[in-house]
ZAMARGU-4260 file (C-alpha; in steps of 0.2 Angstrom, whole numbers, plus 5000, padded with zeros to 4 digits):
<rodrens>
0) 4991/4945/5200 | 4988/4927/5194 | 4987/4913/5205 | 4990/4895/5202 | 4981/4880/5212
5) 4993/4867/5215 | 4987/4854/5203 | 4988/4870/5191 | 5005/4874/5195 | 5009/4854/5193
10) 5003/4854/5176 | 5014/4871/5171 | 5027/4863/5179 | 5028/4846/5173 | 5027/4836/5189
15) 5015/4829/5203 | 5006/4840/5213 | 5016/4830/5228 | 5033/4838/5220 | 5025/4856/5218
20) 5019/4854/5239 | 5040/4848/5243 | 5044/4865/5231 | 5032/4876/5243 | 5039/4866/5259
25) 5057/4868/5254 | 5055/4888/5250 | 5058/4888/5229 | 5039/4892/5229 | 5028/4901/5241
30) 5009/4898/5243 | 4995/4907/5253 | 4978/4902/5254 | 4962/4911/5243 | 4947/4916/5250
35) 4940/4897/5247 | 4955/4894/5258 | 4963/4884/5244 | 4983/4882/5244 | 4989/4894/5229
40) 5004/4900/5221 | 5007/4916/5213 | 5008/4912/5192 | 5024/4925/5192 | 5033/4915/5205
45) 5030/4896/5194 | 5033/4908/5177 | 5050/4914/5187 | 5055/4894/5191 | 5050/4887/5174
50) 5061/4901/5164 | 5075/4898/5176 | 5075/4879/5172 | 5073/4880/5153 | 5088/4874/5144
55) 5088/4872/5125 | 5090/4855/5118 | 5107/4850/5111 | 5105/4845/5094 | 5111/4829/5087
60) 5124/4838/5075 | 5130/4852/5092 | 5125/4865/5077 | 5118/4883/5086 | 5101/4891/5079
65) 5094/4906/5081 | 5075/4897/5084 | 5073/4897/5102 | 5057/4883/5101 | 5064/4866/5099
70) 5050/4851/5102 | 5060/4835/5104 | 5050/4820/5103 | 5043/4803/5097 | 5036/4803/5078
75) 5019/4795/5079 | 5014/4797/5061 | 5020/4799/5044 | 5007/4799/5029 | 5016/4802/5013
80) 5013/4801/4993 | 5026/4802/4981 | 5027/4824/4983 | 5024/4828/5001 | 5019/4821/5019
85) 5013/4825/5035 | 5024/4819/5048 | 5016/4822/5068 | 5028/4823/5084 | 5022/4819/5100
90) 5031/4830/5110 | 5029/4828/5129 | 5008/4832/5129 | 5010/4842/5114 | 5007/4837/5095
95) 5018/4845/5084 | 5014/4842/5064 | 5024/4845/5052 | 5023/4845/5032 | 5036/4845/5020
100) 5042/4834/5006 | 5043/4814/5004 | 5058/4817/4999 | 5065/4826/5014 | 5054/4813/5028
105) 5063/4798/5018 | 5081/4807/5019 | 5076/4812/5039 | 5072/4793/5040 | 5055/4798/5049
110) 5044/4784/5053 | 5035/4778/5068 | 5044/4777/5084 | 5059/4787/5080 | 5063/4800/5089
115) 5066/4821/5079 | 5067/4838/5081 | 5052/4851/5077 | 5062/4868/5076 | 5048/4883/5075
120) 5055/4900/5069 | 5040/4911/5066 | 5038/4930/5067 | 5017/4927/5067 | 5014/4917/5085
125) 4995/4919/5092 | 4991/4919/5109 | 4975/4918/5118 | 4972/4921/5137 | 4956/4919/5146
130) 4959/4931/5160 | 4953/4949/5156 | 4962/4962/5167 | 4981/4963/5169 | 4989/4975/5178
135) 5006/4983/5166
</rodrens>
């Protein structure tokens, strides 16, 4: 099974490795110490929390979609020439880019500073882990 530090569980998490030691004292995360004698967590029990706390965005325009990945955030940059452009999101520590026409960026009113929406629908997603063994 995989184990989390605590700074690595904070990171997953979203908050400071302070908050993630009040989760362990107040029982919504338990911890045991490795062989290095290190505080961890087990991965299934921080996967279990964040999937518990997810809640999909509410859209500006309360429509529903069938796209479960919704990265809300701040548009940091649009490059545009008079058929397409590239418009990038910064959401939360992730950058989300996104290319479609001028057109459509000028009509979404997309520039820097204002705040959007990257829906992802994709049936091809990649995924890359370093861990070799897991147990099924």
């Amino acid at each position: 099974m995989s184990q989390l530090r605590i700074s690595e569980a904070a990171i997953f998490l979203g908050v400071s490795d302070d908050t993630v030691r009040r989760l362990i004292d107040g029982g919504t995360l338990t911890a045991d110490k490795d062989g290095s004698g290190r505080t961890v967590i087990p991965g299934a029990e921080v996967a279990a929390l964040l999937r518990e706390r997810a809640r999909l965005p509410k859209t500006q325009t309360g429509v529903q979609s069938s796209a479960r990945n919704h990265f809300t955030g701040i548009v940091t940059k649009v490059r545009a020439d008079q058929i397409m452009a590239q418009v990038e999101l910064q959401c939360g520590p992730y950058r989300v880019v996104s290319l479609m026409s001028a057109e459509a960026a000028h009509e979404l009113g997309l520039e820097p500073g204002s705040i959007a929406t990257a829906v992802v629908k994709s049936t091809n997603v990649v995924i890359e882990s370093a861990e070799q063994e897991k147990a099924w």
